[in-house]
N, C-alpha and C positions, 0 to 999 in steps of 0.2 A: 887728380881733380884740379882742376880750370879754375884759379881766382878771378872773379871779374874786377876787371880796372874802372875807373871813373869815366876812362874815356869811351869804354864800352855801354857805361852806364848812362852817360848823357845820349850814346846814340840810342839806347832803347828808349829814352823817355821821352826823346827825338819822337821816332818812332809811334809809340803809344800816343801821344796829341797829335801827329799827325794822321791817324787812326780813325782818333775821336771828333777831329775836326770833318774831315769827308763823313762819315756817318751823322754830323749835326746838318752838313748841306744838305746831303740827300735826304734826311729827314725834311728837313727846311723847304726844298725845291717838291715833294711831292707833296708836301701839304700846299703851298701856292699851288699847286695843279693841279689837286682836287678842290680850291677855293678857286679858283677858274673856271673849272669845268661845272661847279656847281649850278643848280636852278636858282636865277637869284627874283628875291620878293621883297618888293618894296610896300610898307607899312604909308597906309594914310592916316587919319585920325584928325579926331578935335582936341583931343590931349591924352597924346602919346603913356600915361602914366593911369591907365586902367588894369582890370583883373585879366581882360582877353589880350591886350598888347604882352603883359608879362606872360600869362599863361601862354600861347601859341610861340613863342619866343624859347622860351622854358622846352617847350616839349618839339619845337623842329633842332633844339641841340641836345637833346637826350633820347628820348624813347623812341623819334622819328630821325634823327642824326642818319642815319641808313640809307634815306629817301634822296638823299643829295639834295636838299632844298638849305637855302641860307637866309638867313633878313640880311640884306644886301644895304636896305638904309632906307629912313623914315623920315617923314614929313608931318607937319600936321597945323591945324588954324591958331591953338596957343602954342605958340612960339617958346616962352621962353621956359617954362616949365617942361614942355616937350624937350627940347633940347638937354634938359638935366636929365631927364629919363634917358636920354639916348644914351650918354656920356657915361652914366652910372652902366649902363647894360652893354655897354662898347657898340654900339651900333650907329653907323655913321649920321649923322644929323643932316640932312639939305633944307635950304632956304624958301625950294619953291618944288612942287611937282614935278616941271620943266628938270630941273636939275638931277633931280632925285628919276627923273625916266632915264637918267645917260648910263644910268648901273645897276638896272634891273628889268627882269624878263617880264615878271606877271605884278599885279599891285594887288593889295587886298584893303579896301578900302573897309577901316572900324568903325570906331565911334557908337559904339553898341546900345548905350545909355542915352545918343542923340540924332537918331532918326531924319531928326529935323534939316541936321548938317550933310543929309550923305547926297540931295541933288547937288547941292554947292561943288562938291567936292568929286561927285561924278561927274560931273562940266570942266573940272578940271583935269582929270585922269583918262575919260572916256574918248576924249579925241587924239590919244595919243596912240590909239590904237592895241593893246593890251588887254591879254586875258585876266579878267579883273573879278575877284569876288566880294562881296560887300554883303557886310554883317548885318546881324537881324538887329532891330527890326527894321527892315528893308527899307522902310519909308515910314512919316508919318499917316501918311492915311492914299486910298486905292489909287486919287488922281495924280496925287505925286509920283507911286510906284510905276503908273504907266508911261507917265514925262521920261524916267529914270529908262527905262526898256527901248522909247522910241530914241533914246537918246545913244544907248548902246548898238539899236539895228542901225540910226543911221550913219556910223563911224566903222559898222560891222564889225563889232566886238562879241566877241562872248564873253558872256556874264551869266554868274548863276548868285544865289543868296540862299541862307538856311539858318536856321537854329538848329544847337547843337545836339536838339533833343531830333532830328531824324535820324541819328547814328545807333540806333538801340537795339536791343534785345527784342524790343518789341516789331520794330522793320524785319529783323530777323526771322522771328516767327509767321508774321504775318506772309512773307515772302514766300516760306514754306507751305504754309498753309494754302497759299494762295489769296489774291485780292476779290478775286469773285466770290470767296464764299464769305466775307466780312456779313455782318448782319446788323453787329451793334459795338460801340467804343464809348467805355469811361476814359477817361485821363484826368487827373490831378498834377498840380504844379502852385507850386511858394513866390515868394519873394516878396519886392519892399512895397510894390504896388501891380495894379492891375494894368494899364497902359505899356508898361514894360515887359512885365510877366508872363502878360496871357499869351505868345509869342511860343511862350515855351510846350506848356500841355494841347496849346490850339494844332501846331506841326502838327506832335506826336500823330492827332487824328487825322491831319489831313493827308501828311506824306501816307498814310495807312490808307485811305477812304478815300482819296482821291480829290477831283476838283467838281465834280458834279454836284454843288451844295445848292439848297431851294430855298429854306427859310431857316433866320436864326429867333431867338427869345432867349433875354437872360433876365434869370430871375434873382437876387439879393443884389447886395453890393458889396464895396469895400468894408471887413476883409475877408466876407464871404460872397464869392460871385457863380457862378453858375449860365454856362451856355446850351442851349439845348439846341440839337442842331438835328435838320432835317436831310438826307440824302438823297439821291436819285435811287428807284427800284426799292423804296420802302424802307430806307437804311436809315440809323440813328445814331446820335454819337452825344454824349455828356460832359463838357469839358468845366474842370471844378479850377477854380482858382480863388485860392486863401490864402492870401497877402498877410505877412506880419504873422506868421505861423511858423513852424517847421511842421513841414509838408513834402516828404519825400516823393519826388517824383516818379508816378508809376502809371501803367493803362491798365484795365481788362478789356479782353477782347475775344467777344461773342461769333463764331462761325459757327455753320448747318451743322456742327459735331460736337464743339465743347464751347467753355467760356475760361480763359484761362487769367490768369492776374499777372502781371510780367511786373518787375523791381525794373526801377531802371539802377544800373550800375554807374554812380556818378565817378567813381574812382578812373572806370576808362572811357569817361564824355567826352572831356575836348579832346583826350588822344585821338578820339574814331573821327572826332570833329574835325579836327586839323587833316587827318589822314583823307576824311572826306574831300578838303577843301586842296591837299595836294592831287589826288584822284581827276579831280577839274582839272588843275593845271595839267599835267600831264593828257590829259587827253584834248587839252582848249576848242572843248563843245560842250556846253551844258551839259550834268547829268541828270537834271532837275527841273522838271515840266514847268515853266513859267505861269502854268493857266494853275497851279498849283501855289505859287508864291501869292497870285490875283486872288487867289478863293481864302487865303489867309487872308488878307489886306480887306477883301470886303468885309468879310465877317468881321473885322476888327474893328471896322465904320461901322455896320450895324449894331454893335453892341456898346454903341456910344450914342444911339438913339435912343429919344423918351421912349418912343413906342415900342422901343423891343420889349422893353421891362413891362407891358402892359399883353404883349401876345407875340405870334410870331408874323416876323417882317421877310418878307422874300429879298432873298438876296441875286 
């Protein structure tokens, strides 16, 4: 039997780190190479420190990690509170747009909660030329959302926008079913107000029902509202929204053979939602009829008229 000597023993521990060291770089050099080759998206916003910046954040380095998409680095109009958010979340912080395009492919312009912010901010994203998708609610009201469009054809960008509630169970069905045999759509949908909210259960029916809408009428208010909506070919649709409730989001949906009640599953919203929104990028052409975004946006100005609440208004 072979006693081993010390001098034998320093070459194996020799040995053994130098081992452990090439297996740290190659580990090392193919993660830079998949953080290279990755899709990179850079984050816009009005303050970087919302539920949709963490969520989508959250779920393109977990559930969607697969997809090769990265937050490459964000931007956004408050400054310094954004910038804490980045820092806490490691995501690179830039000072300007301009900067923040030198390290990213697609942008996805937020600000979910301020509508108001997202022409500002598409004037500054959209002429950079970049497939860019921007959060609901798409715009404050129809005339801004069409500024926002002509402002995307004339840079010739593609751009699409959605709420998260077209990723459902209920598209799902309806799909199968088919869109010609729709008849009739309930939707319900929550939240902290109506301006914000209705965004959510209004989609559901229209991504379903299409953009052929004729007149709307809403009857109650805050925190019970109610849209009734009229469609092309005799078609109807009910969109309920009860602010200040818990109000799970769900449709029924009426075609020439049954009327079915579909849950929406919130557990995998923003995952289908993000997955939606990577589906975009990777194909950079709309997959979301814009005369469909316009038929949400009107409806959303009519139901901020006196007169809807007195009958219905053509839209």
């Amino acid at each position: 039997m072979l006693l081993e000597t010390p001098r034998n023993q320093i070459n194996r521990r020799q040995l053994l780190a130098a081992t452990i060291a090439a297996t740290v770089a190659a580990t090392s050099s193919a993660s830079a190479s998949a953080a290279q080759n990755a899709n990179r998206i850079g984050f816009v916003d009005d303050n970087l420190d919302n539920f949709h910046s963490r969520t989508y954040l959250r779920i393109l380095r977990s559930e969607l990690k697969d997809r090769g998409f990265v937050i490459a680095g964000a931007t956004a109009l408050q400054a310094e509170s954004s910038r804490r958010w980045a820092d806490k979340n490691k995501v690179p912080y830039f000072d300007s747009v301009e900067r923040l395009n030198e390290v990213v492919d697609y942008f996805a312009v937020l600000a979910p909660s301020n509508p108001q912010v997202h022409l500002d901010l598409c004037q500054k994203v959209l002429p950079l030329g970049k497939t860019t998708f921007v959060d609901k609610t798409f715009a404050p009201d129809a005339a801004t959302a069409e500024k926002i469009f002509e402002l995307a054809d004339k840079h010739r960008v593609s751009m699409q926008t959605s709420s998260a509630l077209r990723y459902t169970a209920v598209q799902e069905y309806v799909t199968k079913a088919g869109r010609e045999t729709l008849r009739h759509m309930t939707s319900w949908g929550g939240g902290s107000n109506f301006d914000e909210y209705v965004i959510h259960p209004l989609e559901l029916v229209v991504s379903c029902m299409g953009h052929e809408i004729e007149s709307v009428m809403r009857r109650g208010g805050e925190p019970h509202s109610q849209l009734l909506l009229n469609f092309s070919g005799n078609r109807t649709a009910v969109v309920n929204v009860y602010t200040k409730s818990r109000t799970p989001y769900a449709a029924s949906v009426t075609t020439t053979k049954e009327t079915r009640h579909i849950p929406v599953d919130t557990k995998r919203l923003f995952v289908d939602a993000a997955a939606g929104m990577l589906d975009f990028f990777e194909a950079k052409n709309p997959l979301i009829d814009r005369k469909e975004t316009m038929t949400v946006m009107r409806i959303i100005d009519a139901a901020r008229l006196p007169a809807t609440k007195k009958g219905f208004v053509k839209v």
